[in-house]
N, C-alpha and C positions, 0 to 999 in steps of 0.2 A: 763467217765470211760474207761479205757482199758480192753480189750477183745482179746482173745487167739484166733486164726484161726488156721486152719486145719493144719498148719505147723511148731504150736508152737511159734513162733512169736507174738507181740503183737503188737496190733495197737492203735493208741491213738486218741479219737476223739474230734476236741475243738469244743464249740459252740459260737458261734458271741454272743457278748452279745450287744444285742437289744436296747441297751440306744445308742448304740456307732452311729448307725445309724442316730438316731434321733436328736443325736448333735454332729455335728461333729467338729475335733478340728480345732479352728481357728487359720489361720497363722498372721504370726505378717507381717504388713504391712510393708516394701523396705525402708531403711534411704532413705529420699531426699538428692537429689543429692548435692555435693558444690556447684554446680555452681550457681543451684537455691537460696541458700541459700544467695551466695554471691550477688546477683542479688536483691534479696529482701532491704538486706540490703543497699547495695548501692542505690537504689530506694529511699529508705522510712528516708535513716541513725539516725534508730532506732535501737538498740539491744531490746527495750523492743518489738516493734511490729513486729523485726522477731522472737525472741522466740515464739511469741503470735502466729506467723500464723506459726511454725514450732515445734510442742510442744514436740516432741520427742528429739530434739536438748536441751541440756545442756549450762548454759554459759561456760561449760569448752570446749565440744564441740567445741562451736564456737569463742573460743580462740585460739585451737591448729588448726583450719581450717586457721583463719588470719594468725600465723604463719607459716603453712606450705607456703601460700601466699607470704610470706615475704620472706623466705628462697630463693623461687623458683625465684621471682623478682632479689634479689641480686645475686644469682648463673648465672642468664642469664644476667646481666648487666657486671659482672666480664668474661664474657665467651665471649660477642656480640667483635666483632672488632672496631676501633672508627673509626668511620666516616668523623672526621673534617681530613680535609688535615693539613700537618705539620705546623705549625705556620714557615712562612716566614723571615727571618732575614731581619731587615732593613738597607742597606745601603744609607749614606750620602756621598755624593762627595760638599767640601766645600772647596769656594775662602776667603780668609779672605788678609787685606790691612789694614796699619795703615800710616797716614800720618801727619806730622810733620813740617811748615812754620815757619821755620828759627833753627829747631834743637839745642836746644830748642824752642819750641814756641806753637801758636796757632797749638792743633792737633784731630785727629779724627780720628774710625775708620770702619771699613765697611766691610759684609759679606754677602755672600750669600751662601745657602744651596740648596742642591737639589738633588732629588732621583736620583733612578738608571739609571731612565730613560731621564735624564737630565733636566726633570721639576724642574721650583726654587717652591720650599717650604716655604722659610722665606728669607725676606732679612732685614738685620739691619744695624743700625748707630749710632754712639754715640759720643759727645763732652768730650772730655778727661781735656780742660786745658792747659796750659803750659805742655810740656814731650818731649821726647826726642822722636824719631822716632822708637827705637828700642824698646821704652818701648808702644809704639802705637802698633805697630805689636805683642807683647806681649801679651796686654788686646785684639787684635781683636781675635787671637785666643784663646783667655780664653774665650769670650763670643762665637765663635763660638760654641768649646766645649759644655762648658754649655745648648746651645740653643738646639744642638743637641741632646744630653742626657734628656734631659725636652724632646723632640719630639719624645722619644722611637729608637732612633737609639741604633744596637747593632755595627756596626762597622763602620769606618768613611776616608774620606781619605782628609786629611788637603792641600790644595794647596796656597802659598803665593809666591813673589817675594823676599823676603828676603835669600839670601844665609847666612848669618850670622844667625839668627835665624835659621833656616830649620836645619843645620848642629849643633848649640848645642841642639836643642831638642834630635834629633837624636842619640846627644854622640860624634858628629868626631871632633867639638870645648867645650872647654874647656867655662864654662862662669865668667868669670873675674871681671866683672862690679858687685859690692857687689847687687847697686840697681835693675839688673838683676835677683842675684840669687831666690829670692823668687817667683817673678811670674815664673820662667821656673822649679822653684819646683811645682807649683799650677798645672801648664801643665801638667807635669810628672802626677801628681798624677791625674787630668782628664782623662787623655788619660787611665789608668789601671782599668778606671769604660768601658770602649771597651772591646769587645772580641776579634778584630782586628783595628787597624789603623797603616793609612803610613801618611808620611811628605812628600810634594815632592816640590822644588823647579821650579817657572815655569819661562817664560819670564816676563815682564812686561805689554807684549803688550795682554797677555793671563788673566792678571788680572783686567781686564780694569772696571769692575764694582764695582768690591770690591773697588777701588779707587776712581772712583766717587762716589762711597756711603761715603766711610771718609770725601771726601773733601764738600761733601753735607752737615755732620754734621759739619764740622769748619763754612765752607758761614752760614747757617741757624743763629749759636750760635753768629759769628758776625754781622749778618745783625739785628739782634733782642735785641742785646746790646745799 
């Protein structure tokens, strides 16, 4: 009760009530932590035996925990810088020779590829038939092409002895020969699967393997006839 002092004032006086003592109120035990929780699971990869050993945790809980997880995984993978160094372009530097015994006659042709570094890569040769020389040189560098684009080249640099040929890929000759015009169509349209390539006209005495690989495939196809 309250009671009046000598100044008119009242004072109020509480009393402890004696239960509170005797039981005091109990806190609620601290969420465990993510990490443990993650921890568990990953451990056990059980949902039913982490709920079981984390019984305060809800499975919705431990829903929106993996998502937050998820979230944070994709936001630092979108964030991290890549690591791989830049994918390298590959260049081919390629001799190609087609050769033709009696024009028309027994012909074959011959190529060789090789990186940047002047290492060969691939060397080919093939028996063509009766053809004309120009139409040898034609198919060498059609399978050039071809071989090269199969080996992942993105740009390439065509070397043959043919100034005739070299000069209508190129555009500065006209191709006149009906039975020309479809394979220097075929080339054209190879060459436009490159990101870069050049034709370049070279000596004779510079193409010396691409020619003995042609005339390898004529010997081989007539020595076996």
């Amino acid at each position: 009760m309250g009671k009046r002092d000598g100044q008119g004032e009242i004072t109020v006086r509480t009393e402890k009530n004696p239960e509170a003592s005797l039981f005091p109120e109990k806190k609620s035990a601290p969420p465990p932590a993510e990490e443990s929780i993650l921890s568990h699971l990953a451990q056990t990869l059980s949902v039913a035996k982490t709920l079981k050993r984390f019984p305060t945790v809800k499975p919705k809980d431990l829903q929106e925990i993996l998502e937050r997880c998820l979230q944070l995984l994709v936001k630092g993978k979108a964030e991290r810088p890549s690591t791989l160094p830049p994918k390298r372009k590959m260049e081919f530097s390629i001799h190609t020779d087609g050769a033709s015994r009696g024009n028309p006659g027994e012909a074959g042709i011959g190529v060789v590829i090789a990186d940047e570094q002047g290492k060969t890569v691939k060397e080919l040769k093939s028996y063509l038939g009766m053809t004309t020389n120009n139409v040898a040189e034609y198919r060498a560098v059609l399978l050039a092409l071809e071989k090269a684009f199969e080996l992942g080249a993105e740009s390439v640099i065509i070397s043959l002895d043919s100034e005739l040929v070299v000069r209508q890929i190129t555009g500065e000759y006209k191709v006149r020969e009906a039975h020309l015009k479809p394979l220097h169509r075929q080339v054209l349209d190879l060459l436009h699967k490159f990101t870069k390539y050049r034709i370049l006209h070279i000596p004779r005495e510079e193409n010396r393997r691409a020619d003995q690989l042609a005339n390898e495939a004529i010997d081989q196809r007539v020595q076996g006839a």
